[in-house]
N, C-alpha and C positions, 0 to 999 in steps of 0.2 A: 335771500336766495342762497342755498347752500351751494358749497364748492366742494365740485367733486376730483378726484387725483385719478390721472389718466397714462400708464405706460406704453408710451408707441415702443411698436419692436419694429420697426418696418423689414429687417433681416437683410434678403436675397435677390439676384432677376430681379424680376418687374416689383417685388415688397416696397422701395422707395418709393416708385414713382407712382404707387397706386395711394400711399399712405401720404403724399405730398396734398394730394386731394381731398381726404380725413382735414389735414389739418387746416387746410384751405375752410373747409365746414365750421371746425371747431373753432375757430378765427370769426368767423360770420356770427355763428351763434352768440358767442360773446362779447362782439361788438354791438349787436343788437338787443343784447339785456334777457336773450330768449332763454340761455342757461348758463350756467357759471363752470368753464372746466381748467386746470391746473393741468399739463402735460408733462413728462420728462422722456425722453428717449434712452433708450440702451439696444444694445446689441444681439444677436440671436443669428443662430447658424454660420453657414460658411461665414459673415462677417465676423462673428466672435470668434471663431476658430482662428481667423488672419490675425486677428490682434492678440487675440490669450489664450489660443493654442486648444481652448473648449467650447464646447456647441451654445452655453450661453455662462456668465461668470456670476459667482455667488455674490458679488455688488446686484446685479441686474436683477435677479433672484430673490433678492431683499427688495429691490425697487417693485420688484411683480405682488410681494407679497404685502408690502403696503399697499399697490394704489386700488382704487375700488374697482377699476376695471381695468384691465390689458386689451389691447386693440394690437393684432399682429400681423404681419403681412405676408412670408411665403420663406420659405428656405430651399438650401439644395440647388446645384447644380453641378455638370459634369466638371467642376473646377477642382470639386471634394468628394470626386469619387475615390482617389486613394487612400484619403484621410482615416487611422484609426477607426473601428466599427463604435465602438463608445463616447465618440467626440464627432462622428456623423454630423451634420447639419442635422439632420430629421431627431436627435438626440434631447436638441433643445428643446423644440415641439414640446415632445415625450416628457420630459421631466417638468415642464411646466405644467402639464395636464394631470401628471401623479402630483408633485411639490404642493399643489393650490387644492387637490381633491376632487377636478373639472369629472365629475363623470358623468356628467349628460351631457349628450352632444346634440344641439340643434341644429337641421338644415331643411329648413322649406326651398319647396322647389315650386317657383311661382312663375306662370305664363304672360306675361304683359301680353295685351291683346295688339300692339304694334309688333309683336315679334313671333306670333304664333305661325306668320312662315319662315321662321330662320330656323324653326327645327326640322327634324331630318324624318318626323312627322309628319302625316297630314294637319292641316289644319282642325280639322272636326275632333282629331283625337286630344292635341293635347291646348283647346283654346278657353282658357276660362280654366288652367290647370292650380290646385293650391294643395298643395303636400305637405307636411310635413314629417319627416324622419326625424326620429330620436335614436340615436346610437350611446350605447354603453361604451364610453369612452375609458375606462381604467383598469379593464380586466379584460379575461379572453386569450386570446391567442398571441395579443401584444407583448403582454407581462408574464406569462403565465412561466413557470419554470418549471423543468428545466429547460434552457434555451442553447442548446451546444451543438457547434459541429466535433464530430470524434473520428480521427483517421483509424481507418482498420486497417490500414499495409494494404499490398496487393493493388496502389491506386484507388482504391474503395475509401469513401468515406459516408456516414451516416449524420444527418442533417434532423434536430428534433427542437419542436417550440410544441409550446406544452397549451391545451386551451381548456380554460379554471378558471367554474364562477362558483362563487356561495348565492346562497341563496337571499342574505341579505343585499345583495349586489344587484340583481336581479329583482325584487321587490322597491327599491329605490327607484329603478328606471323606467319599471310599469307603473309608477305614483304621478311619476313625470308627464308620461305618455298618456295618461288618464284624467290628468287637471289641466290638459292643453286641449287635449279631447273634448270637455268640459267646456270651452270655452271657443271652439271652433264647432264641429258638425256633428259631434258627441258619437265617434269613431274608430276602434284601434283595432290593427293589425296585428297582431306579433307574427316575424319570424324568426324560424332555426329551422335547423334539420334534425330535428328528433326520430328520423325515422333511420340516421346511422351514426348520431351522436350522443352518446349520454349527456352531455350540456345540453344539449337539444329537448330532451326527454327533460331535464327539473325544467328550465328555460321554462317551457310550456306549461310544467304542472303550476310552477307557482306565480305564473302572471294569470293561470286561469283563477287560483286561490285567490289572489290581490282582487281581483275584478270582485270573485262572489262575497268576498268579507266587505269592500268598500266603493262597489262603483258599479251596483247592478244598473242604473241606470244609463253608464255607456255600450254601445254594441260591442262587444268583441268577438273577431275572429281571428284562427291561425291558417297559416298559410306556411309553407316549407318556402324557406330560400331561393333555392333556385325556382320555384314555380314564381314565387314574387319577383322575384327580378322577370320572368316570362311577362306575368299581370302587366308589371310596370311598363314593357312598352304595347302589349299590345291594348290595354285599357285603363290607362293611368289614371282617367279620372274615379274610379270606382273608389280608391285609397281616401284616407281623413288623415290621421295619424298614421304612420308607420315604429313600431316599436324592437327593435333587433339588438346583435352581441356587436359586439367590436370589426371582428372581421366582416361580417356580413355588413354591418351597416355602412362602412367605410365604400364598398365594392355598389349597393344599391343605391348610396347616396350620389355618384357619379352617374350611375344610370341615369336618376332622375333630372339630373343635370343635364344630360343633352336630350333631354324633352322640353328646355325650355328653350334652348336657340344655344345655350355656348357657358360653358365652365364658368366664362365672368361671368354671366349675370349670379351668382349662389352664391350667399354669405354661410356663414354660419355663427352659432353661438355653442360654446362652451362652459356651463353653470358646475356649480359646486355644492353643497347642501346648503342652507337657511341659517346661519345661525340664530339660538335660539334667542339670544340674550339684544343684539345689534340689527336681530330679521333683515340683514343683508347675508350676502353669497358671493363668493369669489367665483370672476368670471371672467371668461377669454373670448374675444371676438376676431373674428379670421375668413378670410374670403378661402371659397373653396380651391379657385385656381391652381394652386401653387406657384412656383417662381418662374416658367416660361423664358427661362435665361434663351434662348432662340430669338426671343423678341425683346431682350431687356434692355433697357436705353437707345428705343427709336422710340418713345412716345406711341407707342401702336396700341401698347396695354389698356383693357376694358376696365377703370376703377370701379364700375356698379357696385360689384359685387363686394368691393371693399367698403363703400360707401354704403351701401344696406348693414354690412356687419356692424357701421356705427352704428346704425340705425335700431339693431340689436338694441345694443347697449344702451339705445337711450328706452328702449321700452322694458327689457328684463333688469335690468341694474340700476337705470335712476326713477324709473317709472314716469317718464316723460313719452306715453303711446300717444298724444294727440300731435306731439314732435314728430315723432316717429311716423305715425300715418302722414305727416304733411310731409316727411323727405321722400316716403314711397309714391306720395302723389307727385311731388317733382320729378324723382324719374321716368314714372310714366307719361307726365307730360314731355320731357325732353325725348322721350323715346317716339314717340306719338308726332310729333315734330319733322321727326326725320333724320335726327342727329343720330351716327352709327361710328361707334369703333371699326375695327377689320374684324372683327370675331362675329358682328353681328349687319355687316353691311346688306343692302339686298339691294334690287334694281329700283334706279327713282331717290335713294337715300343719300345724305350730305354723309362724308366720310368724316370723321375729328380723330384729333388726337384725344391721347390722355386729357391733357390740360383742357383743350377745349368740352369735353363733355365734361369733365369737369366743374366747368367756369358754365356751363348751360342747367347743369344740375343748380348751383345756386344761384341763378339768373332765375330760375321756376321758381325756386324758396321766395326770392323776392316780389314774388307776384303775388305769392299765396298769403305771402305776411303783410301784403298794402292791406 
């Protein structure tokens, strides 16, 4: 069985105590002979900044760019709001995601059917819900230059970030969007606003071109931004794939999120291209949440969503999906149960902490694997 090398970043807030939980897993799994994984830890955001003064350090950076996967937990809080703009907590994120070449962003947004009244939904709309969004994670509005504030005098000053894509950047991420498609309800969305952006306008031309040179047999439609974000709550299930830029999908991919009951429950996954030579891909996995410093070290924090991000990794990076299908079946068995963090408690339900859904997530594993 090969052994794979694995970078916790646990970071920020709730990032520990969610990623206590990962390892709780990664522990079980290789106790049990199910996979074989090699951890190391390093540091990311406000914690690197306390120790070395930057949002993650060129040691940790080298450790990221070894190991086969990174698993990360959340950065940021009002501790480093004065901090440097360039050593930000949210910095490290950033430079992981260019550093590794992460520029497809996956986040499905899934309904467990014990949870379909913890959204803010009817039930009928979002029950039996299964999304997925693809964001263009390494171009756009994020990176784009120029990125400056310039004082005019007179108390006036002028605020510019620049949003720039090539077109090869854009044909990458509709290849993405169209082999997941493939493989799920054979489906895609694209948005932008091309109807007052020039990215908007290639955006559009050339994921319609990708589609007619290599993928006439998935549907595609376009859809403008803001009406997609409309779609998404008033008729979520209609979506397969969703394919969008940076800023757009970062803003929709939250949306989707509170159609499933609560921010914990969304992982996500972070890929990089294929090498051609080793056909692996540098890849990041990260729960959507962020770090919830409000609630960090009371045990209150939802790991799901951390624990799906593994679950990621075990199906796009080691190619372990019937793994992976049996930890999404353990959650929804624990869910199903009755066991509820405070982000997804409802009338009738056992309240847990971190630790205990946790410890109830591989209580499931062990039923599944007798």
């Amino acid at each position: 069985m090969a052994t794979h090398k694995l970078l916790l970043l646990p970071g920020d807030g709730i990032g520990p105590e969610v990623m206590a939980e990962v390892k709780r897993l990664i522990g079980w799994l290789n106790a049990r002979g199910l996979a074989s994984f090699e951890t190391e830890e390093g540091l990311v955001g406000g914690a690197a900044y306390d120790a070395h003064k930057v949002s993650i350090s060129e040691g940790d950076m080298a450790k990221a760019k070894a190991a086969d996967a990174v698993i990360f937990g959340a950065v940021g809080g009002p501790k480093w709001d004065g901090v440097p703009y360039d050593v930000r907590p949210e910095a490290g994120l950033l430079r992981l995601r260019k550093d590794l070449g992460l520029f497809a962003n996956l986040r499905p947004a899934v309904c467990y059917p014990a949870l379909a009244d913890a959204s803010s939904l009817k039930r009928e709309v979002v029950e039996g819900l299964d999304i997925m969004i693809v964001r263009e994670l390494t171009g756009g509005v994020y990176f784009g230059e120029p990125k400056t504030i310039t004082d005019l005098g007179n108390g006036q000053k002028r605020a510019i970030d620049t949003q720039v894509y090539d077109t090869y950047e854009i044909e990458r991420i509709a290849r993405v969007a169209f082999d997941l498609a493939r493989k799920r309800r054979n489906k895609v969305t694209s948005m932008e606003k091309r109807n007052v952006m020039k990215s908007g306008v290639l955006w559009n031309e050339v994921v319609t071109a990708v589609h007619g040179r290599e993928y006439k047999d998935v549907t595609l439609e376009h859809q403008l931004a803001d009406s997609g974000g409309m779609n998404l709550v008033k008729s979520p299930k209609q979506f397969d794939v969703i394919v969008t830029d940076n800023l757009f999908g970062d803003m929709l991919s939250d949306i989707a999120a509170m159609l499933t009951g609560s921010l914990g429950m969304l992982p996500s996954a972070s890929l990089g291209e294929v090498d051609a030579r080793s056909k692996t891909r540098k890849a990041l996995y990260e729960p959507v949440h962020g770090s919830a410093p409000d609630i960090a070290g009371k045990g209150l924090a939802n790991p799901i969503a951390m624990l799906s991000s593994f679950g990621m990794a075990l199906r796009y990076s080691f190619d372990m999906g019937a793994l992976a299908d049996r930890l999404e079946a353990a959650i929804a068995a624990v869910l199903a149960s009755g066991l509820r963090t405070a982000d997804i408690k409802s009338e009738g339900s056992t309240v847990a902490s971190t630790t205990q859904m946790g410890e109830g997530v591989i209580k499931e594993m062990e039923k599944l694997h007798a």
